[in-house]
Short mmCIF file of the C-alpha atoms (twelve columns), coordinates in Angstrom:
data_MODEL
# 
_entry.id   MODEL 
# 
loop_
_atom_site.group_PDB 
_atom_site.id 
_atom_site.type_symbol 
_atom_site.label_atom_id 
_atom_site.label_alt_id 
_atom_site.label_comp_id 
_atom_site.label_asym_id 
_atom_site.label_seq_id 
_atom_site.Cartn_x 
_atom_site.Cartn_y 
_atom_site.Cartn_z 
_atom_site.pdbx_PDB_model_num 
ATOM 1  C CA . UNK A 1  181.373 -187.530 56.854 1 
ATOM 2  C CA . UNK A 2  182.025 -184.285 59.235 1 
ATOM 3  C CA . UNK A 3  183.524 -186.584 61.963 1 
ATOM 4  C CA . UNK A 4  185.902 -187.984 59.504 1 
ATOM 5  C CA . UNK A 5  187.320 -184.585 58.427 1 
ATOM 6  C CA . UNK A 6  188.947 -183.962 62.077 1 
ATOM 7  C CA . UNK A 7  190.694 -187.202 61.276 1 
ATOM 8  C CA . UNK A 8  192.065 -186.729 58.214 1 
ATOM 9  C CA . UNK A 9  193.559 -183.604 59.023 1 
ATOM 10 C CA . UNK A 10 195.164 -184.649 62.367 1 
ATOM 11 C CA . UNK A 11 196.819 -187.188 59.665 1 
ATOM 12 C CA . UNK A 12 198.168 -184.893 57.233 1 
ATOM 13 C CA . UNK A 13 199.162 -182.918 60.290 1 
ATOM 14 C CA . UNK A 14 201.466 -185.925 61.702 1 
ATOM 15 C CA . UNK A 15 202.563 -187.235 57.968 1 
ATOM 16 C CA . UNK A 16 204.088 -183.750 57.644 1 
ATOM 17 C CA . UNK A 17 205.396 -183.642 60.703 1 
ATOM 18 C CA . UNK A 18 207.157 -186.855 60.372 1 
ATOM 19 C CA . UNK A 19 208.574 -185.977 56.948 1 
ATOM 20 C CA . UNK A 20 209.882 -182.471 58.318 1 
ATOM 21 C CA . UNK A 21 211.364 -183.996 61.284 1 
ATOM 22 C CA . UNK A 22 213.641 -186.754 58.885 1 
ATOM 23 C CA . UNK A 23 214.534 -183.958 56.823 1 
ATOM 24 C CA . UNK A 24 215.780 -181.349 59.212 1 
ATOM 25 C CA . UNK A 25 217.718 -184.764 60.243 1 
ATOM 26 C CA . UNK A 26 218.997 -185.202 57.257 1 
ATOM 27 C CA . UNK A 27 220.411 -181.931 56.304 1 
ATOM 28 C CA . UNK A 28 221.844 -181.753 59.745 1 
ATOM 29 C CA . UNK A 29 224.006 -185.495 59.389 1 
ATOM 30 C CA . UNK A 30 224.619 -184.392 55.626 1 
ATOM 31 C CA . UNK A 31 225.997 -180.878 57.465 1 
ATOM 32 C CA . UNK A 32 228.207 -182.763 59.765 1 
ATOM 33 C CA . UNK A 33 229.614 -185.565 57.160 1 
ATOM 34 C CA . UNK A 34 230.759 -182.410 55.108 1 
ATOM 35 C CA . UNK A 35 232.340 -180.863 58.413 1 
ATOM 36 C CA . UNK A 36 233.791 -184.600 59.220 1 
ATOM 37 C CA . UNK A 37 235.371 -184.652 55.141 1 
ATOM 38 C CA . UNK A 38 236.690 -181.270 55.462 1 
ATOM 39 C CA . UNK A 39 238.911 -181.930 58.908 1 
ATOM 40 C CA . UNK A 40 239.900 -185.497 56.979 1 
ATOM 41 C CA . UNK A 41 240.848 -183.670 54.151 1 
ATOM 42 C CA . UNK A 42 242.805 -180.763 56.503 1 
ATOM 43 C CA . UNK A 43 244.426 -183.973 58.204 1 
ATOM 44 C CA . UNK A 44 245.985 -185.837 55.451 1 
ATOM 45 C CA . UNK A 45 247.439 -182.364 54.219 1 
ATOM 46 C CA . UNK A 46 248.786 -181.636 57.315 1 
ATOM 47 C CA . UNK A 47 250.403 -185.136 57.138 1 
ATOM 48 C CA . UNK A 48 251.394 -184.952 53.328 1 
ATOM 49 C CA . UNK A 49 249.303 -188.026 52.597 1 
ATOM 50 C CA . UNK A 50 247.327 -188.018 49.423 1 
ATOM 51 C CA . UNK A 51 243.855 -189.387 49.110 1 
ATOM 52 C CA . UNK A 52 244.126 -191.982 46.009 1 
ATOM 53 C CA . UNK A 53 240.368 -192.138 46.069 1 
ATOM 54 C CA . UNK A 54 239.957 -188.172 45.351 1 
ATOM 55 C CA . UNK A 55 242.379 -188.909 42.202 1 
ATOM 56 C CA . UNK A 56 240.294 -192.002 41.025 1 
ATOM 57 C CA . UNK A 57 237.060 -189.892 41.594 1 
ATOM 58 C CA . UNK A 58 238.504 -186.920 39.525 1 
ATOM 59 C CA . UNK A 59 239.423 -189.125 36.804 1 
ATOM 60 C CA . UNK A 60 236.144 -190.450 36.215 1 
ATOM 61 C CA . UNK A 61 235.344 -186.997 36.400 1 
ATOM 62 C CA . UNK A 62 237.801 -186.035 33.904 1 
ATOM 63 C CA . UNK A 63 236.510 -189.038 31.570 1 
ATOM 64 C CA . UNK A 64 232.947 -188.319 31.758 1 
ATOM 65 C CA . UNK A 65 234.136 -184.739 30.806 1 
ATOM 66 C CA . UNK A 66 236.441 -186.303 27.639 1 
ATOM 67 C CA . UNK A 67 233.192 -187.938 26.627 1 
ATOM 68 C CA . UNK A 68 230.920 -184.754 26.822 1 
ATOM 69 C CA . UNK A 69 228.594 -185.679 29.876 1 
ATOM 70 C CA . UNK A 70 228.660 -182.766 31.778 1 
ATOM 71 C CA . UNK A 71 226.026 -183.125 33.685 1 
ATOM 72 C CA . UNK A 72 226.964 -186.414 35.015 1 
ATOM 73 C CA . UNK A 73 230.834 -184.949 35.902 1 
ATOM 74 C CA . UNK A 74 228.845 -182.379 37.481 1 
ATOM 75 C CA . UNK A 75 227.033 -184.575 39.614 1 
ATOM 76 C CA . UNK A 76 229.456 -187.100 40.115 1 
ATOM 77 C CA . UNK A 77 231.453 -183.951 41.435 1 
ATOM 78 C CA . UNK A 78 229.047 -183.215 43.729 1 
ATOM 79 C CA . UNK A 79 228.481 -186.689 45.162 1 
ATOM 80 C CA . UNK A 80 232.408 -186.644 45.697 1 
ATOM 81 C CA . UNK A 81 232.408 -183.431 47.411 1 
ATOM 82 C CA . UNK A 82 229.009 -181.916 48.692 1 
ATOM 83 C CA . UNK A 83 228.967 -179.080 46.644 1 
ATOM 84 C CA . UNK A 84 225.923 -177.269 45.561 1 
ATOM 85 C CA . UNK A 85 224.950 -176.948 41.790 1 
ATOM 86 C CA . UNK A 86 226.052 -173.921 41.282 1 
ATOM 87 C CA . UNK A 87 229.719 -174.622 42.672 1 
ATOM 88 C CA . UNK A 88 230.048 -177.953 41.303 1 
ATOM 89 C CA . UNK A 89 229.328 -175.920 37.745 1 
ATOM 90 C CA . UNK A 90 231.586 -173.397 38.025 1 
ATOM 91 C CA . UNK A 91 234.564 -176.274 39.012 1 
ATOM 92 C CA . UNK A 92 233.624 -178.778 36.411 1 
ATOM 93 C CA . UNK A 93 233.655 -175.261 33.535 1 
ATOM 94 C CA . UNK A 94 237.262 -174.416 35.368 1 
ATOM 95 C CA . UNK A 95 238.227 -178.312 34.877 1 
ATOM 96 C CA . UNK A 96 236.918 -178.029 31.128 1 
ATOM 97 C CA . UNK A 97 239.456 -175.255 30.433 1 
# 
Protein backbone atom coordinates (compact mmCIF):
# COMPACT_ATOMS: atom_id res chain seq x y z
CA UNK A 1 0.00 0.00 0.00
CA UNK A 2 3.01 2.61 0.85
CA UNK A 3 4.51 2.04 -2.67
CA UNK A 4 1.26 2.90 -4.21
CA UNK A 5 0.94 6.30 -2.45
CA UNK A 6 4.12 7.79 -4.45
CA UNK A 7 2.01 6.87 -7.43
CA UNK A 8 -1.01 8.30 -6.85
CA UNK A 9 0.32 11.50 -6.03
CA UNK A 10 2.73 11.84 -9.01
CA UNK A 11 -0.91 11.40 -10.76
CA UNK A 12 -2.80 14.04 -9.18
CA UNK A 13 0.38 16.01 -9.65
CA UNK A 14 0.26 15.59 -13.67
CA UNK A 15 -3.84 15.61 -13.85
CA UNK A 16 -3.47 19.12 -12.38
CA UNK A 17 -0.91 20.04 -14.30
CA UNK A 18 -2.57 19.14 -17.45
CA UNK A 19 -5.82 20.89 -16.49
CA UNK A 20 -3.82 24.20 -15.50
CA UNK A 21 -1.87 24.13 -18.59
CA UNK A 22 -5.44 23.99 -20.99
CA UNK A 23 -6.73 26.62 -18.93
CA UNK A 24 -4.04 29.23 -18.88
CA UNK A 25 -4.55 28.28 -22.80
CA UNK A 26 -7.74 29.01 -22.79
CA UNK A 27 -7.99 32.31 -21.16
CA UNK A 28 -5.09 33.36 -23.25
CA UNK A 29 -7.03 32.39 -27.01
CA UNK A 30 -10.33 33.72 -25.25
CA UNK A 31 -7.91 37.06 -24.48
CA UNK A 32 -6.85 37.31 -28.03
CA UNK A 33 -10.42 36.51 -29.82
CA UNK A 34 -11.66 39.57 -27.69
CA UNK A 35 -8.51 41.67 -28.91
CA UNK A 36 -9.21 40.15 -32.64
CA UNK A 37 -13.37 41.40 -32.16
CA UNK A 38 -12.38 44.66 -30.87
CA UNK A 39 -9.91 45.71 -34.03
CA UNK A 40 -12.98 44.06 -36.33
CA UNK A 41 -15.28 46.10 -34.66
CA UNK A 42 -12.70 49.43 -34.86
CA UNK A 43 -12.45 48.36 -38.68
CA UNK A 44 -15.92 48.32 -39.89
CA UNK A 45 -16.37 51.79 -38.05
CA UNK A 46 -13.61 53.17 -39.59
CA UNK A 47 -15.18 51.96 -42.90
CA UNK A 48 -18.89 52.94 -41.98
CA UNK A 49 -19.98 49.34 -42.42
CA UNK A 50 -22.46 48.01 -39.95
CA UNK A 51 -22.34 44.55 -38.51
CA UNK A 52 -26.04 43.08 -39.26
CA UNK A 53 -25.15 40.23 -36.97
CA UNK A 54 -24.55 42.67 -33.79
CA UNK A 55 -28.25 44.03 -34.65
CA UNK A 56 -29.77 40.44 -34.94
CA UNK A 57 -27.86 39.50 -31.66
CA UNK A 58 -29.24 42.66 -29.83
CA UNK A 59 -32.63 41.91 -30.87
CA UNK A 60 -32.80 38.64 -29.43
CA UNK A 61 -31.42 40.41 -26.68
CA UNK A 62 -34.02 42.94 -26.68
CA UNK A 63 -36.77 40.03 -26.98
CA UNK A 64 -35.55 37.91 -24.28
CA UNK A 65 -35.65 41.26 -22.29
CA UNK A 66 -39.59 41.98 -23.63
CA UNK A 67 -40.25 38.52 -22.25
CA UNK A 68 -38.59 39.04 -18.74
CA UNK A 69 -35.49 36.61 -19.01
CA UNK A 70 -32.89 38.58 -17.82
CA UNK A 71 -30.61 36.35 -17.08
CA UNK A 72 -30.57 34.74 -20.38
CA UNK A 73 -30.22 38.53 -22.22
CA UNK A 74 -27.53 38.79 -19.82
CA UNK A 75 -25.78 35.89 -20.92
CA UNK A 76 -26.63 35.92 -24.35
CA UNK A 77 -24.94 39.48 -24.03
CA UNK A 78 -22.04 38.15 -22.85
CA UNK A 79 -21.61 35.32 -25.34
CA UNK A 80 -22.02 38.20 -28.04
CA UNK A 81 -19.48 40.33 -26.54
CA UNK A 82 -17.05 38.85 -23.82
CA UNK A 83 -18.10 40.82 -21.13
CA UNK A 84 -17.86 39.88 -17.56
CA UNK A 85 -21.03 39.51 -15.31
CA UNK A 86 -20.86 42.41 -13.80
CA UNK A 87 -20.64 44.55 -17.15
CA UNK A 88 -22.97 42.56 -19.07
CA UNK A 89 -25.49 43.55 -15.92
CA UNK A 90 -25.02 46.91 -15.79
CA UNK A 91 -25.65 47.08 -20.00
CA UNK A 92 -28.58 44.77 -20.09
CA UNK A 93 -30.21 47.29 -16.68
CA UNK A 94 -29.11 50.44 -19.12
CA UNK A 95 -30.94 48.50 -22.16
CA UNK A 96 -34.02 47.86 -19.72
CA UNK A 97 -34.44 51.63 -19.24
Amino acid sequence: METLIPGIVLVVLSIATVVSNTDRRAKVTERRLRMLDRKMDLLLEHLGVEDSTAELAFKEIDELLAQDKKIHAIKAYRDLTGAGLAEAKEAIDRRMR
